[in-house]
PyMOL Python script that loads the backbone (N, CA, C, O; Angstrom):
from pymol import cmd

cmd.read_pdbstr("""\
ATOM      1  N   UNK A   1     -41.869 -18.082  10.533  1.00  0.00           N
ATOM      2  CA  UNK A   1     -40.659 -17.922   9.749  1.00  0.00           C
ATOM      3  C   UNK A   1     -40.708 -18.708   8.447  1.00  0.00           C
ATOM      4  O   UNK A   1     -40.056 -18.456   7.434  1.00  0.00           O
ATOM      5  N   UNK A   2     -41.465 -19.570   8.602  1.00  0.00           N
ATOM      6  CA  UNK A   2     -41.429 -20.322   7.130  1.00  0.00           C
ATOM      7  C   UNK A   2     -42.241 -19.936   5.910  1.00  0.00           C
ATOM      8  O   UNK A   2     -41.872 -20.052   4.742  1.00  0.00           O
ATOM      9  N   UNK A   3     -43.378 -19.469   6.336  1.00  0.00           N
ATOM     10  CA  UNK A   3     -43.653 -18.357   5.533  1.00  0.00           C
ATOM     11  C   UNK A   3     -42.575 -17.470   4.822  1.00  0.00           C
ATOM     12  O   UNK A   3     -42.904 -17.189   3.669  1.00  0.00           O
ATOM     13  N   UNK A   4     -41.785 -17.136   5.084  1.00  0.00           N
ATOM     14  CA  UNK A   4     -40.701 -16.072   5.284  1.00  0.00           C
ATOM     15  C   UNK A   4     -39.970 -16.234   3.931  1.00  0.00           C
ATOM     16  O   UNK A   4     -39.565 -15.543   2.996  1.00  0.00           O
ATOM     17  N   UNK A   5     -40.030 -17.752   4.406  1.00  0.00           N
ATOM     18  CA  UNK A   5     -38.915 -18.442   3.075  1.00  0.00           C
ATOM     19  C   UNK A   5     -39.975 -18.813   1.798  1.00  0.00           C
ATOM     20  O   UNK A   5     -39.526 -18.840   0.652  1.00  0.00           O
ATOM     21  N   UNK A   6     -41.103 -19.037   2.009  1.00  0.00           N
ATOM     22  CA  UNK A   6     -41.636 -19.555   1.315  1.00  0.00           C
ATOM     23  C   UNK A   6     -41.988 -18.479   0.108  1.00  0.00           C
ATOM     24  O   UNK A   6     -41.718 -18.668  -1.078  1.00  0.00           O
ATOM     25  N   UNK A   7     -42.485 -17.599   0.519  1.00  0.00           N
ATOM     26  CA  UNK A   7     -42.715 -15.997   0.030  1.00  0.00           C
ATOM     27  C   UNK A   7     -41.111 -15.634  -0.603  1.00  0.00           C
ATOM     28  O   UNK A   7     -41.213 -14.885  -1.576  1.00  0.00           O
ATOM     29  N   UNK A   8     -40.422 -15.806  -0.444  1.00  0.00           N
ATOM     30  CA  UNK A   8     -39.187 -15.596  -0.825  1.00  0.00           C
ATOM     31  C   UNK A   8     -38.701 -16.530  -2.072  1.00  0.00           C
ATOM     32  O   UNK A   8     -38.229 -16.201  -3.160  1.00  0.00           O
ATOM     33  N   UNK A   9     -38.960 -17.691  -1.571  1.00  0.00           N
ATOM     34  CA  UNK A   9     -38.708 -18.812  -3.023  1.00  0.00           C
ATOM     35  C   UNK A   9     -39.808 -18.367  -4.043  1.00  0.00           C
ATOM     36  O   UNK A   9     -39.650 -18.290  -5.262  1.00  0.00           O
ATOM     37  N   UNK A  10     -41.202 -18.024  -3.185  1.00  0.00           N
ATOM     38  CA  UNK A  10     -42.131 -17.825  -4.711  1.00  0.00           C
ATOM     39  C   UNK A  10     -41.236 -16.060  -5.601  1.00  0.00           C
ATOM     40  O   UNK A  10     -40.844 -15.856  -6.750  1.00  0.00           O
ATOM     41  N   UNK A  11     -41.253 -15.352  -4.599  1.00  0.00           N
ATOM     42  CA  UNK A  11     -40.582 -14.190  -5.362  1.00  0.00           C
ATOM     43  C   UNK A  11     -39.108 -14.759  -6.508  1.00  0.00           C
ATOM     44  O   UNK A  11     -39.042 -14.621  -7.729  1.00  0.00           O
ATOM     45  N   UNK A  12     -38.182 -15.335  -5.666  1.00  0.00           N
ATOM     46  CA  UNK A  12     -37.215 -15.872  -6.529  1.00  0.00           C
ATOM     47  C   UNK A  12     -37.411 -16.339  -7.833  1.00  0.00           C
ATOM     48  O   UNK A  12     -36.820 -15.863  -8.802  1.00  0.00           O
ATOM     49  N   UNK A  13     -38.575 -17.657  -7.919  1.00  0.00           N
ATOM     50  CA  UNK A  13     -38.664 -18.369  -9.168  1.00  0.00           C
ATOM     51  C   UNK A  13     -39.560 -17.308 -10.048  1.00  0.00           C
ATOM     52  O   UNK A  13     -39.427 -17.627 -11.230  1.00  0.00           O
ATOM     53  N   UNK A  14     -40.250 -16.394  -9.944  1.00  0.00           N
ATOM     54  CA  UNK A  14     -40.780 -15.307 -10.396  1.00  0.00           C
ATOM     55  C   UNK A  14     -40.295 -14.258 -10.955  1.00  0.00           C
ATOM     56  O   UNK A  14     -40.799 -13.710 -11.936  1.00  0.00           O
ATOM     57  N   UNK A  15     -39.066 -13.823 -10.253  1.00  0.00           N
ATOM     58  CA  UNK A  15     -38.145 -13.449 -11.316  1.00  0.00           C
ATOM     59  C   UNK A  15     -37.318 -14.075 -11.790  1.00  0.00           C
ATOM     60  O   UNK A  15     -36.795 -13.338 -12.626  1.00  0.00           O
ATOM     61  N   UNK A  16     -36.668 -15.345 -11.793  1.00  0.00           N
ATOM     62  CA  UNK A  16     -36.092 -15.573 -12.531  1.00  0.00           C
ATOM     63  C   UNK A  16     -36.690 -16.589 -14.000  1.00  0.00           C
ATOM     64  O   UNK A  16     -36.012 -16.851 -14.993  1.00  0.00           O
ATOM     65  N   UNK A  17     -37.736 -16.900 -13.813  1.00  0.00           N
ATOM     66  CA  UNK A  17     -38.433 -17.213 -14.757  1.00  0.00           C
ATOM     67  C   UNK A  17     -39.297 -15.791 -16.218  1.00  0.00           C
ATOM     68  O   UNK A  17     -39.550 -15.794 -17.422  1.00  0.00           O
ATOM     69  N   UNK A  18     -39.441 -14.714 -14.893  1.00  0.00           N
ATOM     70  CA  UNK A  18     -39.710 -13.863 -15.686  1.00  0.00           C
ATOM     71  C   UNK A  18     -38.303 -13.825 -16.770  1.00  0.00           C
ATOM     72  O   UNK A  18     -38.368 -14.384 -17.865  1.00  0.00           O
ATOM     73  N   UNK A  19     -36.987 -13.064 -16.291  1.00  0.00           N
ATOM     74  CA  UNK A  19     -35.810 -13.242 -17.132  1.00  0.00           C
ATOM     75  C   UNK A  19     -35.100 -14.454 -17.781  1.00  0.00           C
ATOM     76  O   UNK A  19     -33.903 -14.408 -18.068  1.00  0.00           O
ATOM     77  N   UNK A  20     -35.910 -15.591 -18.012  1.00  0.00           N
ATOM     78  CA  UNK A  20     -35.880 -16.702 -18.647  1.00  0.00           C
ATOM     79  C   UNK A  20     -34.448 -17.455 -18.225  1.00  0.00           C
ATOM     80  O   UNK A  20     -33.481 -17.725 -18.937  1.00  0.00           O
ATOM     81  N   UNK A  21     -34.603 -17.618 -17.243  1.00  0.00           N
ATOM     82  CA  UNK A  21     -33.250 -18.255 -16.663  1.00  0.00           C
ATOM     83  C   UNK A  21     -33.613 -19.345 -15.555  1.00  0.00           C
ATOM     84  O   UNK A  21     -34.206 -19.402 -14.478  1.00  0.00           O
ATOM     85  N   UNK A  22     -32.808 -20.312 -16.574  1.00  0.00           N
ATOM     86  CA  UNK A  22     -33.357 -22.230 -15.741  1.00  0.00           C
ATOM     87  C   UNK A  22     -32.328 -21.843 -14.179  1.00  0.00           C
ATOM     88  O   UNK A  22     -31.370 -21.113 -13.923  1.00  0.00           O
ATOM     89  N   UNK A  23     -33.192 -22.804 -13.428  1.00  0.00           N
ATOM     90  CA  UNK A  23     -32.217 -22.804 -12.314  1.00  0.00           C
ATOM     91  C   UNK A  23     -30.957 -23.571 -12.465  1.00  0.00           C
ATOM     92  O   UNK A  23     -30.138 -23.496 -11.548  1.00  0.00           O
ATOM     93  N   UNK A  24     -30.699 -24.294 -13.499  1.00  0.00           N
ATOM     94  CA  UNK A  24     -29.126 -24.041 -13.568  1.00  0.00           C
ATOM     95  C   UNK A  24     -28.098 -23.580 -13.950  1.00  0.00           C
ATOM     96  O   UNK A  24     -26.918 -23.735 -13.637  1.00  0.00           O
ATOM     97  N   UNK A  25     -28.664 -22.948 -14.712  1.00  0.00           N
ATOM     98  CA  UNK A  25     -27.825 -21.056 -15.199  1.00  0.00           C
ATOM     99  C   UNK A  25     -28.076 -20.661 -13.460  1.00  0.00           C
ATOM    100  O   UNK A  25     -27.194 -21.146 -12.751  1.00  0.00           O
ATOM    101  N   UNK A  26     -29.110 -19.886 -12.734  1.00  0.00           N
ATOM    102  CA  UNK A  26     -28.550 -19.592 -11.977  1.00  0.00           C
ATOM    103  C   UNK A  26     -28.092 -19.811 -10.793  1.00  0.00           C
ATOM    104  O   UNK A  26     -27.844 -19.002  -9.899  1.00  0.00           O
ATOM    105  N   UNK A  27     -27.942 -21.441 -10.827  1.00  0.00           N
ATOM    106  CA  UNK A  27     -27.049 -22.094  -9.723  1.00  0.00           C
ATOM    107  C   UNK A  27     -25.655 -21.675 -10.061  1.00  0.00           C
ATOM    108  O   UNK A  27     -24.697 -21.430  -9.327  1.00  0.00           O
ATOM    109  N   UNK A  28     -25.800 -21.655 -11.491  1.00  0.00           N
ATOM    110  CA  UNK A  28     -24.399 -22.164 -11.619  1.00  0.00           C
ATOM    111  C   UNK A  28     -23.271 -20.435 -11.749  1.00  0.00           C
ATOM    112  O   UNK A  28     -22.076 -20.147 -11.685  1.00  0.00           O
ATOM    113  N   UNK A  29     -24.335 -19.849 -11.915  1.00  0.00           N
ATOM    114  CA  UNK A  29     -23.794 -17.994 -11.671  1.00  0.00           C
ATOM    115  C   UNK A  29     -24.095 -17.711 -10.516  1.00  0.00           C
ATOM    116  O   UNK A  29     -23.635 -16.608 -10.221  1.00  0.00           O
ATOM    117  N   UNK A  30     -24.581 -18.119  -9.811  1.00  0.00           N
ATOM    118  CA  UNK A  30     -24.645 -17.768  -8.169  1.00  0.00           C
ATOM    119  C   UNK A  30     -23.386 -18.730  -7.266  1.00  0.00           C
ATOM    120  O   UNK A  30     -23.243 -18.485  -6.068  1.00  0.00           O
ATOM    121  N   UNK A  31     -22.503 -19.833  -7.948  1.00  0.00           N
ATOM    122  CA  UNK A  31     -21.766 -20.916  -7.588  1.00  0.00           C
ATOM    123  C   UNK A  31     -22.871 -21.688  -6.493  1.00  0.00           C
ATOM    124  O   UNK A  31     -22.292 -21.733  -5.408  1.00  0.00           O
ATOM    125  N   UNK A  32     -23.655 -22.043  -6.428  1.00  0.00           N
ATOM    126  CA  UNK A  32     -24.416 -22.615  -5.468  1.00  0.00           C
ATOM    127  C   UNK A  32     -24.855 -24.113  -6.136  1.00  0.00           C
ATOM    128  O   UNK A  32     -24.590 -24.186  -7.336  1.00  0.00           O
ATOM    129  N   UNK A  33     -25.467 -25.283  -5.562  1.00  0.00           N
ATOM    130  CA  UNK A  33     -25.889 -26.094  -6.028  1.00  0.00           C
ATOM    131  C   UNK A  33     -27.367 -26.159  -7.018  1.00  0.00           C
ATOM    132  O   UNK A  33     -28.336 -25.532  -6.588  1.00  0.00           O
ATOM    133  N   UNK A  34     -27.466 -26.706  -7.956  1.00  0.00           N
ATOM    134  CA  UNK A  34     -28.951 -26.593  -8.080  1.00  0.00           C
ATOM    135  C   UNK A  34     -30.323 -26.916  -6.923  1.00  0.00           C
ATOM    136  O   UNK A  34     -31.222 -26.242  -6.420  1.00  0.00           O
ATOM    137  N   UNK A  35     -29.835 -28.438  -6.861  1.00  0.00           N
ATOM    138  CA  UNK A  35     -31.122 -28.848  -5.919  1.00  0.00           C
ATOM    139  C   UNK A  35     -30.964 -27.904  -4.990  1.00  0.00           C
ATOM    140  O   UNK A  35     -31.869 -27.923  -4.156  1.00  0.00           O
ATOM    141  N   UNK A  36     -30.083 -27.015  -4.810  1.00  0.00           N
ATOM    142  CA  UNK A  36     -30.179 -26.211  -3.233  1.00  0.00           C
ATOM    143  C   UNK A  36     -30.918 -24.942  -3.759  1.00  0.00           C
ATOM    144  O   UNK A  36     -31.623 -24.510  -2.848  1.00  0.00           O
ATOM    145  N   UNK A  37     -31.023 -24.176  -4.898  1.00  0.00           N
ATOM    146  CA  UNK A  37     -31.850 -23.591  -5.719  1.00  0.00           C
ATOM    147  C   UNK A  37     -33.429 -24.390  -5.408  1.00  0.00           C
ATOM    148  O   UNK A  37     -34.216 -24.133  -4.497  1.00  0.00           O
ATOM    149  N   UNK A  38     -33.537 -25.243  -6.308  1.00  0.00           N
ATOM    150  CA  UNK A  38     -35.055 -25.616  -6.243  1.00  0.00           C
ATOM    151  C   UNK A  38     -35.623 -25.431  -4.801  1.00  0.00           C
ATOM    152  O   UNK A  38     -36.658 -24.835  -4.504  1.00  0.00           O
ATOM    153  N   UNK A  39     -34.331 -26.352  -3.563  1.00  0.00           N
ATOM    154  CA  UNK A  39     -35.310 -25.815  -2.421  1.00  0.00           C
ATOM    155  C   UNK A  39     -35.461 -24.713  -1.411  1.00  0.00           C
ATOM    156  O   UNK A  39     -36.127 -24.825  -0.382  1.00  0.00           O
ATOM    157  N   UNK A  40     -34.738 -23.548  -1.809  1.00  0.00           N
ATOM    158  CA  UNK A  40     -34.656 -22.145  -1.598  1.00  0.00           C
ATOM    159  C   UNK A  40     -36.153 -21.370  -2.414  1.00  0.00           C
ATOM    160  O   UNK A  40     -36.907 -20.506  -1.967  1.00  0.00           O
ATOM    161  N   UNK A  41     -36.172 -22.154  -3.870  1.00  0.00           N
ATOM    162  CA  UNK A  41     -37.836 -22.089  -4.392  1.00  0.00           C
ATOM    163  C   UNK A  41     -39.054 -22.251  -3.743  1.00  0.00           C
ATOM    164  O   UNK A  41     -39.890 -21.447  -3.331  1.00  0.00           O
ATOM    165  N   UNK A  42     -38.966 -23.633  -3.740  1.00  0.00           N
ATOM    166  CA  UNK A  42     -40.377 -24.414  -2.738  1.00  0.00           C
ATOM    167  C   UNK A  42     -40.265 -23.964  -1.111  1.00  0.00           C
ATOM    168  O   UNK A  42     -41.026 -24.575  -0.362  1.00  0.00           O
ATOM    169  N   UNK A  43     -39.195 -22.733  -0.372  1.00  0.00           N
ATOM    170  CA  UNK A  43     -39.152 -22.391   0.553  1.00  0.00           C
ATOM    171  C   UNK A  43     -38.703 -23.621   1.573  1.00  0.00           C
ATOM    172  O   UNK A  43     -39.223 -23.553   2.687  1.00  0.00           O
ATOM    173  N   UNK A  44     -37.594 -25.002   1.283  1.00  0.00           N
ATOM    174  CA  UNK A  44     -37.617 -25.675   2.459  1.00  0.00           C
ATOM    175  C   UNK A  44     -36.744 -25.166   3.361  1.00  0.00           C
ATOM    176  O   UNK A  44     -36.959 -25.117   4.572  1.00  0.00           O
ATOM    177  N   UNK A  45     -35.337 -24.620   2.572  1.00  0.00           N
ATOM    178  CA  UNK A  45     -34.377 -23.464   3.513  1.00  0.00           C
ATOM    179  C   UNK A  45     -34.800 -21.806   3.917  1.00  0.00           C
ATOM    180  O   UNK A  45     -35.474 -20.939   3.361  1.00  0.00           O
ATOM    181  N   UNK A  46     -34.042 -21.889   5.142  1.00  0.00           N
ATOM    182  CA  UNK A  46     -33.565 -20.428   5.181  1.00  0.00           C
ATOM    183  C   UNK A  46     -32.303 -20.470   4.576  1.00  0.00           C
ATOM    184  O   UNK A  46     -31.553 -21.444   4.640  1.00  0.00           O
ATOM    185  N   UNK A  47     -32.043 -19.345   3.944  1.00  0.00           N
ATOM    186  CA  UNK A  47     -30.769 -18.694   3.414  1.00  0.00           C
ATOM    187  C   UNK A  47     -30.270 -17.567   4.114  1.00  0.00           C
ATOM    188  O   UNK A  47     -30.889 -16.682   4.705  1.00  0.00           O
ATOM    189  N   UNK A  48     -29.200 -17.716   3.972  1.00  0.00           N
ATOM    190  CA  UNK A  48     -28.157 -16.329   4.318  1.00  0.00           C
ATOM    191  C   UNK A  48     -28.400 -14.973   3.557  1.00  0.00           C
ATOM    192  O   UNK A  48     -28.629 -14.851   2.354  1.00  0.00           O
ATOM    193  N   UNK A  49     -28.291 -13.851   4.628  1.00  0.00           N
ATOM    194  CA  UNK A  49     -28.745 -12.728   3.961  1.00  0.00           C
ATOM    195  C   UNK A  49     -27.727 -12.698   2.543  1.00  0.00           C
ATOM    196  O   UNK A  49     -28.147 -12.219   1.489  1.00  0.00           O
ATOM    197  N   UNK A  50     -26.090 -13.381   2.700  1.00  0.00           N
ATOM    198  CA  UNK A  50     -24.978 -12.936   2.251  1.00  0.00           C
ATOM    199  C   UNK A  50     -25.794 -13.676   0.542  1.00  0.00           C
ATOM    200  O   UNK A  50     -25.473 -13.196  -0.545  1.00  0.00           O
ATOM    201  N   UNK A  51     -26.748 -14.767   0.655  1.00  0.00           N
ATOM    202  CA  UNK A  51     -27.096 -15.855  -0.354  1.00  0.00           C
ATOM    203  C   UNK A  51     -28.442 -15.133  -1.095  1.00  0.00           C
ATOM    204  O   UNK A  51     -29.049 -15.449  -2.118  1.00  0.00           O
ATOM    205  N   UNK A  52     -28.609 -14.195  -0.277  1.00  0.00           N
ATOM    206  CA  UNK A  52     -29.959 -13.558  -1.272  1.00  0.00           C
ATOM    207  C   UNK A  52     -29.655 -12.686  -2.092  1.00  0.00           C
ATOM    208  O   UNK A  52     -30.165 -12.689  -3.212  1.00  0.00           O
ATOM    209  N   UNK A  53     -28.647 -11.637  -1.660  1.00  0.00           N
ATOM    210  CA  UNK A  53     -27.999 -10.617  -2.195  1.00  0.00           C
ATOM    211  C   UNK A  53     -27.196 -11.123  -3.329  1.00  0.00           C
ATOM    212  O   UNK A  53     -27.213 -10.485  -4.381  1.00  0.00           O
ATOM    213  N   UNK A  54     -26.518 -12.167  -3.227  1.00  0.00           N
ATOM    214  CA  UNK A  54     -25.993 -13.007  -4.207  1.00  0.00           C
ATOM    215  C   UNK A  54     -26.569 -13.486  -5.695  1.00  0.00           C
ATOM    216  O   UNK A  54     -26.232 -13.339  -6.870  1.00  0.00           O
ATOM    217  N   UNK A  55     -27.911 -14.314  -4.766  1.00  0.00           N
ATOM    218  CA  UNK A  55     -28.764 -14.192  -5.647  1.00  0.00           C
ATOM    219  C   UNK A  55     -29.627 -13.319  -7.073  1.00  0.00           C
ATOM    220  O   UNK A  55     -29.910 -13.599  -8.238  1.00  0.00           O
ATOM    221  N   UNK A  56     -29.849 -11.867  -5.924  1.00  0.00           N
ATOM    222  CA  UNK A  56     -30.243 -11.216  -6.432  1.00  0.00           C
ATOM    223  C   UNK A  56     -29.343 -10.239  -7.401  1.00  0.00           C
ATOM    224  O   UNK A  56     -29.832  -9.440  -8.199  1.00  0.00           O
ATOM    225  N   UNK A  57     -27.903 -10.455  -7.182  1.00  0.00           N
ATOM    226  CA  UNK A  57     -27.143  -9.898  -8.240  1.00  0.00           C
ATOM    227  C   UNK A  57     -27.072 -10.914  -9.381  1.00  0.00           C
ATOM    228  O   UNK A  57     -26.901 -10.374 -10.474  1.00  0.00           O
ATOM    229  N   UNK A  58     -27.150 -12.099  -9.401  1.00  0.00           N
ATOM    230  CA  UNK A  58     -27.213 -12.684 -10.726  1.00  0.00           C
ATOM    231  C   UNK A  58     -28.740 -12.360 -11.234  1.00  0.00           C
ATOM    232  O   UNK A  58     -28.903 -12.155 -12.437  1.00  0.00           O
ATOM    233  N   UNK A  59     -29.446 -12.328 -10.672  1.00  0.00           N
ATOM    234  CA  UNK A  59     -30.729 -11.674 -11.451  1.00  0.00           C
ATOM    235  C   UNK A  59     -30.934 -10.272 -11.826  1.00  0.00           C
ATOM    236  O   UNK A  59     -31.935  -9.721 -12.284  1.00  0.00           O
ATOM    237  N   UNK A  60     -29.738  -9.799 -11.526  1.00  0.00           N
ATOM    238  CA  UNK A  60     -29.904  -8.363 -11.482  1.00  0.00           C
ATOM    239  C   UNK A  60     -31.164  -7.533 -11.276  1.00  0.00           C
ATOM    240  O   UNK A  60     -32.057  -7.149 -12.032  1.00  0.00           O
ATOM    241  N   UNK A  61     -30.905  -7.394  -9.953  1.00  0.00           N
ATOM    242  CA  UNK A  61     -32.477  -6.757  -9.277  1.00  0.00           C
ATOM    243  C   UNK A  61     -32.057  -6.299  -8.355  1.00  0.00           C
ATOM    244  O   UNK A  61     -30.923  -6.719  -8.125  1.00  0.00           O
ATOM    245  N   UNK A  62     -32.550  -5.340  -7.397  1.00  0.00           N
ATOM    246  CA  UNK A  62     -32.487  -5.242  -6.211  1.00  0.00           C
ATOM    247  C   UNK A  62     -32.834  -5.990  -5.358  1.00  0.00           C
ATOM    248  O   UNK A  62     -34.063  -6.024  -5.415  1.00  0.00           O
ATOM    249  N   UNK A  63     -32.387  -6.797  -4.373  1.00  0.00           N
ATOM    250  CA  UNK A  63     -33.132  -7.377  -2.906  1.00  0.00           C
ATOM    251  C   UNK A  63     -34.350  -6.976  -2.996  1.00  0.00           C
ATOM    252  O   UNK A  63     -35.106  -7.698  -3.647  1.00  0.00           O
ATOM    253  N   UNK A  64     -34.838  -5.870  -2.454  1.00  0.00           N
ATOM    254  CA  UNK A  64     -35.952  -5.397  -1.991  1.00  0.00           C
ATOM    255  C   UNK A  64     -37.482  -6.331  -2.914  1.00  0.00           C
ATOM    256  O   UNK A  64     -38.674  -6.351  -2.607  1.00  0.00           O
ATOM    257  N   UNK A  65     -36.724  -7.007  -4.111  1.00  0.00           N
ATOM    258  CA  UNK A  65     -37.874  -7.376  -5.286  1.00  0.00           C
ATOM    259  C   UNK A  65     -38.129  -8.814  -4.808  1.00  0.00           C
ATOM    260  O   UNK A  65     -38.863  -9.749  -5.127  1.00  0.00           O
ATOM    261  N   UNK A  66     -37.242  -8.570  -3.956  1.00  0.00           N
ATOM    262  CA  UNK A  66     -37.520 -10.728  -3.455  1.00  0.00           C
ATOM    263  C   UNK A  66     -37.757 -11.017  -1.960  1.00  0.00           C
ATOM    264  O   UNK A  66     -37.870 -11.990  -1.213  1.00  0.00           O
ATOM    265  N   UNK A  67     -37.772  -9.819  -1.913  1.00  0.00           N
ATOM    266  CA  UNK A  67     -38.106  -9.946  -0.100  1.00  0.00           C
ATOM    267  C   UNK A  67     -39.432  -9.986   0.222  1.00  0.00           C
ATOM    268  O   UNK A  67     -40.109  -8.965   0.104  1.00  0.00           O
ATOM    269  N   UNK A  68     -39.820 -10.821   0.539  1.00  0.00           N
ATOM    270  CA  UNK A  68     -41.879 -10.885   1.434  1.00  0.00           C
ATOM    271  C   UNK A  68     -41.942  -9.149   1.753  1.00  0.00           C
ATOM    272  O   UNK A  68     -42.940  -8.653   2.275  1.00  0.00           O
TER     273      UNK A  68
END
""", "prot")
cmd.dss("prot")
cmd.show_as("cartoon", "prot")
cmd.util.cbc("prot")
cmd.orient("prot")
């Protein structure tokens, strides 16, 4: 499972670096914390499906682009 997350944080910071957006723009458009960003990055959490989808609407993307 940690794989899971880990593959998931690398997809995350991948797009959102592609669309040039610091993680605290999108902490702060997702209402979430930063440091809880960085470690959703480096894969130390699992997240909520409700927190990816979230995610992935401030990046405007589909899920499917951040999922392992």
């Amino acid at each position: 499972m940690k794989d899971l997350a880990i593959q998931f944080g690398v997809k995350l910071r991948e797009e959102r670096k592609r669309l040039g957006i610091s993680q605290d723009k999108m902490a702060l458009l997702a209402e979430i914390d930063r440091s809880y960003v960085g470690r959703i990055e480096r894969g130390e959490v699992n997240i909520t499906l409700e927190k990816a989808y979230q995610l992935a609407e401030v990046l405007g993307c589909d899920i499917r682009v951040l999922l392992p």
